[in-house]
C-alpha positions in Angstrom: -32.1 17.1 -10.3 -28.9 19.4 -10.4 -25.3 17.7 -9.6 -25.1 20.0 -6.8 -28.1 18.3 -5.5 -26.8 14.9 -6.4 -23.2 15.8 -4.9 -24.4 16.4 -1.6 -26.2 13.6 -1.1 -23.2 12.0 -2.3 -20.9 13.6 0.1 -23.8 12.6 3.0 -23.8 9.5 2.3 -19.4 9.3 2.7 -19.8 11.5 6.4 -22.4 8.9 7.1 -20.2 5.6 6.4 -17.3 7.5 7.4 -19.2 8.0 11.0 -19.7 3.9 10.7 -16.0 3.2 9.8 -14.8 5.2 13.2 -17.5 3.5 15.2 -16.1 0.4 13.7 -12.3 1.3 14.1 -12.7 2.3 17.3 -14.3 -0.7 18.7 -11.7 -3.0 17.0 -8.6 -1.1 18.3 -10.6 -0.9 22.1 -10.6 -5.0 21.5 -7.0 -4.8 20.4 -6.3 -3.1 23.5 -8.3 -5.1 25.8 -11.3 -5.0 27.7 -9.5 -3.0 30.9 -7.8 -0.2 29.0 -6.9 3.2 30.0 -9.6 5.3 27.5 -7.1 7.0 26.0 -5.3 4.1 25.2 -8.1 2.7 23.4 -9.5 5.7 21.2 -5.8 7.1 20.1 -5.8 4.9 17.2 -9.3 6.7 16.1 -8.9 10.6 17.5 -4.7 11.2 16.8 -4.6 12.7 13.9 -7.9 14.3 13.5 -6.0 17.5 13.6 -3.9 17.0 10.7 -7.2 15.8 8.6 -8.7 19.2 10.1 -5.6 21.0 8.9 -6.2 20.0 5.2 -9.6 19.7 4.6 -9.4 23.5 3.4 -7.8 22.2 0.7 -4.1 24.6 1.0 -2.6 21.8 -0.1 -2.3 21.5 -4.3 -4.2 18.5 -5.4 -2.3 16.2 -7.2 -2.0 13.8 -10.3 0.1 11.9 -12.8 1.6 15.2 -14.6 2.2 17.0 -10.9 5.7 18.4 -10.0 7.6 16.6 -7.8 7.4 19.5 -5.1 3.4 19.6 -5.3 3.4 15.3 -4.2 6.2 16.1 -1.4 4.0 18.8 0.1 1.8 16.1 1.0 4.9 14.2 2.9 3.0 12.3 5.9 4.1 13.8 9.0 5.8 9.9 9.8 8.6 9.0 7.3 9.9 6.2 9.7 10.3 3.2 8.8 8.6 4.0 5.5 6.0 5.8 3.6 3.1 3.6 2.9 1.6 4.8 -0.8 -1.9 3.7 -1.4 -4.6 4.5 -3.7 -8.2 4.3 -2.6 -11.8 4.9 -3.9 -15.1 4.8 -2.5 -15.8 1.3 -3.2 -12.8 0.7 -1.4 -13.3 2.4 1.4 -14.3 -0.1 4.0 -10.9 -2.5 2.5 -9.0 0.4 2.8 -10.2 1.0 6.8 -9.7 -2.5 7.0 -6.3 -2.6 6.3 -5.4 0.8 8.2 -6.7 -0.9 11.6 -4.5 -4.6 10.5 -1.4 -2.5 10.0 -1.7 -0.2 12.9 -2.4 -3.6 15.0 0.2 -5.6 14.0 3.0 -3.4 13.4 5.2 -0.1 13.8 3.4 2.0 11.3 0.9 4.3 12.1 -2.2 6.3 9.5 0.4 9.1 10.2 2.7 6.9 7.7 0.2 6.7 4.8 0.3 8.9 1.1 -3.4 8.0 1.0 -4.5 9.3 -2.6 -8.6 9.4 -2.3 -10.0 9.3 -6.2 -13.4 11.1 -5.1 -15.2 13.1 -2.8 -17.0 10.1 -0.9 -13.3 9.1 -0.3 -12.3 12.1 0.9 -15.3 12.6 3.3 -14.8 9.3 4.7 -11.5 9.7 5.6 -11.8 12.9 6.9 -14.1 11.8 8.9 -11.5 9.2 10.7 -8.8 11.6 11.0 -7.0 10.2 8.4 -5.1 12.7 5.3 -6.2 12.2 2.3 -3.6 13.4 -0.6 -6.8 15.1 -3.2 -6.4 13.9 -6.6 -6.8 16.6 -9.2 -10.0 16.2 -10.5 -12.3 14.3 -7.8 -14.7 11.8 -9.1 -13.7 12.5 -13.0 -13.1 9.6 -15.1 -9.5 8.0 -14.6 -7.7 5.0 -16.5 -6.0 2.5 -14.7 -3.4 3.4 -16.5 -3.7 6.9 -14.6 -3.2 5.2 -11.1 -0.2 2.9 -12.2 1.5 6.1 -14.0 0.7 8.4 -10.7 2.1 5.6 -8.3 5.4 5.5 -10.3 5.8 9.2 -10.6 5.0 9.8 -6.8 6.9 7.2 -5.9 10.1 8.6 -7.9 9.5 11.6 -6.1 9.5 10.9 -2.7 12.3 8.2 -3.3 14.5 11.0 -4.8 13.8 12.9 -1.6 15.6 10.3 0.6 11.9 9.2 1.5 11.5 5.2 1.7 8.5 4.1 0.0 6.1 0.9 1.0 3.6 0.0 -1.6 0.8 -1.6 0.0 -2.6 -2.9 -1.8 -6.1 -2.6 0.9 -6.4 -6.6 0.6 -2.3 -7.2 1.4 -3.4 -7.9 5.2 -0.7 -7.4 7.7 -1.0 -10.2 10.0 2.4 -9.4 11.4 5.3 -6.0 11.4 7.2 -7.0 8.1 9.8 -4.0 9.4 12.1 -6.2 10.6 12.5 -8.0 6.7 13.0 -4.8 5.3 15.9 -4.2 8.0 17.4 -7.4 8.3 21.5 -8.1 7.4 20.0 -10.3 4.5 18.0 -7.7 3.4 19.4 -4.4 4.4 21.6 -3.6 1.0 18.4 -4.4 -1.2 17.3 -1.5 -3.0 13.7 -3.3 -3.4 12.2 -6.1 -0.9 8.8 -7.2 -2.3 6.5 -9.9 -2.3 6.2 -12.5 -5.5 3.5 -12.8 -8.3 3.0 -14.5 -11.6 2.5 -11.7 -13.5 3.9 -11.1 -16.7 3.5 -14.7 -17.2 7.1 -14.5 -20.0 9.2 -13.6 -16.9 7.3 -15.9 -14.2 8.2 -18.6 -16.8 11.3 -16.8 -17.2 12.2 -16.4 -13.6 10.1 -18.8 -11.8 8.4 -15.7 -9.7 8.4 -11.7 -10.4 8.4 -8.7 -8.4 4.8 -8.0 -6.9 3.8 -4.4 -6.6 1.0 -5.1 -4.5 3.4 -5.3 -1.8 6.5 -3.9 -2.8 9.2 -1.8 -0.4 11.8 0.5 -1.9 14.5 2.0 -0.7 15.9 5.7 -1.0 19.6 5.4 -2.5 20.8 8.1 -4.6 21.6 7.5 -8.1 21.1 4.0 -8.6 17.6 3.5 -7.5 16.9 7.0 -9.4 18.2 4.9 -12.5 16.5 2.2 -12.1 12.7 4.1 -11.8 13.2 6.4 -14.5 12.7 3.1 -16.5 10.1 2.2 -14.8 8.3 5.5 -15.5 9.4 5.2 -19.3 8.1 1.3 -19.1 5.1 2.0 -17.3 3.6 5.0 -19.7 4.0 2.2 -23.1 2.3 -1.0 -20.8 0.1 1.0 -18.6 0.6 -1.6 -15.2 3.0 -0.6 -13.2 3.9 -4.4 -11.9 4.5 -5.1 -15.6 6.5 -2.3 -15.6 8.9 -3.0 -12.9 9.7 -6.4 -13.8 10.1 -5.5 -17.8 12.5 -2.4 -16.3 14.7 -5.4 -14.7 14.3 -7.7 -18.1 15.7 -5.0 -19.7 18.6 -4.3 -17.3 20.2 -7.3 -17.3 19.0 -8.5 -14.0 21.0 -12.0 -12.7 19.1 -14.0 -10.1 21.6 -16.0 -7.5 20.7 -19.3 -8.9 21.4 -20.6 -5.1 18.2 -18.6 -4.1 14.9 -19.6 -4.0 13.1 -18.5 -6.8 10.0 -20.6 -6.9 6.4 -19.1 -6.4 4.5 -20.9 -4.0 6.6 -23.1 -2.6 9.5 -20.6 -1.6 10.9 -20.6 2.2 13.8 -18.5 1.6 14.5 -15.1 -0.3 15.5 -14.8 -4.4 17.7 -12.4 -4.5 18.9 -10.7 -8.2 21.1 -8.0 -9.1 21.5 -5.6 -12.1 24.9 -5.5 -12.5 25.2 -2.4 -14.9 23.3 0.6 -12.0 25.3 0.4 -9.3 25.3 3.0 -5.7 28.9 3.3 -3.9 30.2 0.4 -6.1 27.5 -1.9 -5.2 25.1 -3.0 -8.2 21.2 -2.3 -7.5 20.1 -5.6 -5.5 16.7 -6.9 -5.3 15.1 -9.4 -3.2 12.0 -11.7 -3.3 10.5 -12.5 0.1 9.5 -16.2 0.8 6.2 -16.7 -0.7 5.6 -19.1 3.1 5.8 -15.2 4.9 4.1 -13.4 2.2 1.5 -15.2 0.8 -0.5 -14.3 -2.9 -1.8 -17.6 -3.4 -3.7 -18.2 -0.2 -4.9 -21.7 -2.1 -1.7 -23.4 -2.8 0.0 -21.6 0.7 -2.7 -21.6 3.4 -2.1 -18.9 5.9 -0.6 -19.9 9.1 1.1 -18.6 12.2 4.1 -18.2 9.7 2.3 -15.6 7.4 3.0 -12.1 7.9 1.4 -10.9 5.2 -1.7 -12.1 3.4 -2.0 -11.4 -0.1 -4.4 -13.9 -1.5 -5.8 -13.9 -5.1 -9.7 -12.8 -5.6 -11.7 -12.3 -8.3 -13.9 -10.7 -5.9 -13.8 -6.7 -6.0 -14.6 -4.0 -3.5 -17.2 -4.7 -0.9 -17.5 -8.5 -1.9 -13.9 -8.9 -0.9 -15.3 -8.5 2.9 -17.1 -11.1 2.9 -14.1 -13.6 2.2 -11.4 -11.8 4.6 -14.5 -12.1 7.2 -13.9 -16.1 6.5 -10.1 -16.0 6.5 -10.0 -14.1 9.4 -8.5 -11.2 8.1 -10.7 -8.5 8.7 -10.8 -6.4 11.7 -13.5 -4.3 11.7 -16.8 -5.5 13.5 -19.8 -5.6 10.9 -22.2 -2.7 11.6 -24.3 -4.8 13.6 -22.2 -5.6 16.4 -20.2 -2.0 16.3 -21.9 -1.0 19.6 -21.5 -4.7 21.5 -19.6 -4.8 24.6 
């Protein structure tokens, strides 16, 4: 058969799932809402930016990858920059996580679809989320094959972009589950003059035994700050192009900066209850040296195991070596998914 053949169907088969996804969506946020809500209160969070998907399906906008200028990622700007943007990387085997997430964070907190850089890998991607009236940023070559170290390399260089346009940037995985709005650790007095609030990991292992936790880019907030945080990325992006992990990358830029944890933070993993705070003496904004902080492993949780979720977690993180759809069938178990499966989408 020809691979125009085999591309429709392919492309079918996203409209289809997509259609699935928004019945899905639709009846979780009317749930969310409750039983006696106005109709328009219950469909917004499916039908308010179907426009915007309309406006770019045509495809005006220039597709995008690692090697793109800076001004071709900021034409994809979300139309919501407030409290941050929320960069994310999805492909079809994803898509379901990925819907999953976007109906968690619109439940639980301030952000909105309208604040997601959602890059979609291939055209199933693309056809599902244009389907729920949520942007997709194209990548350049849909569906060819990509390298990890592709995505970790794109992430950095978008992300120095958008942060060199005064643009905040949230760095989100599809299984960190918002439970709760982590806006308000981002904003508060403890936090305010960090350049990057993120959750903790293990990984690399030298500077978890090093440190006693690193900086997790599976949830990982940074802030827009002139020169300093400029400084401080441009390593990254030289770090991450030798390692090819952008995690490893960030934590091996800070290694190599000189970064000084407070020794009167908490610095542990799993047991943590209280930030870590570090700061890199030698990149400093307005006098102050670049300042980053570990939030309390108790609030944002990676090892679900050791630190069960409770009415404390605000977002759930937890290890898996499951991948794609099997992840579903755990969050279903933890309670962390919010879509209804396909056979109760059209229950009362």
């Amino acid at each position: 058969m020809g691979t125009g053949w085999t591309t429709s169907v392919r492309v079918l088969r996203g409209w289809i799932l997509a259609w699935c996804l928004a019945v899905c969506l639709k009846t979780s946020s009317t749930r969310a809402a409750g039983p006696n809500a106005e109709p328009d209160e219950a469909d917004i969070v499916v039908v308010h930016t179907m426009g915007l998907a309309n406006d770019t399906v045509a495809g005006t906008l220039p597709p995008i990858t690692k090697d793109s200028s800076c001004s071709d990622m900021l034409a994809w700007l979300p139309p919501r920059s407030s409290p941050a943007v929320v960069f994310q990387v999805v492909s079809e085997p994803y898509a379901s996580l990925e819907a999953n997430f976007i109906s968690n964070m619109e439940l639980h907190s301030t952000f909105s679809r309208e604040n997601l850089y959602l890059v979609c890998l291939d055209e199933e991607s693309v056809a599902i989320f244009d389907g729920l009236g949520i942007r997709c940023v194209r990548y350049g070559c849909l569906g060819c094959p990509m390298s990890r170290l592709d995505v970790w390399v794109l992430r950095v260089e978008a992300t120095l972009c958008l942060l060199n346009a005064g643009q905040d940037v949230l760095m989100s995985d599809a299984d960190a589950i918002w439970l709760r709005d982590p806006t308000n650790d981002f904003a508060s007095d403890l936090n305010m003059d960090s350049n990057v609030v993120a959750s903790r990991a293990v990984m690399p292992f030298p500077l978890y035994h090093k440190w006693g936790a690193t900086v997790c880019m599976g949830f990982a907030f940074f802030r827009a700050g002139g020169s300093a945080m400029q400084a401080f990325m441009t390593v990254v992006g030289e770090i991450v192009n030798e390692l090819g992990d952008d995690q490893k990358a960030v934590n091996e830029a800070l290694d190599k900066l000189g970064v000084v944890w407070d020794p009167t933070s908490d610095m542990d993993f799993t047991n943590s209850t209280r930030p870590g705070t570090g700061v890199i003496e030698n990149i400093t904004a307005n006098g102050d040296p670049l300042k980053v902080t570990l939030l309390p492993h108790n609030k944002y949780t990676r090892s679900c195991r050791r630190t069960p979720i409770s009415n404390d977690t605000i977002v759930a993180h937890c290890v898996s070596s499951d991948k794609g759809e099997g992840m579903a069938t755990w969050m279903k178990e933890a309670h962390l998914w919010n879509l209804p499966d396909d056979n109760d989408s059209g229950r009362d």
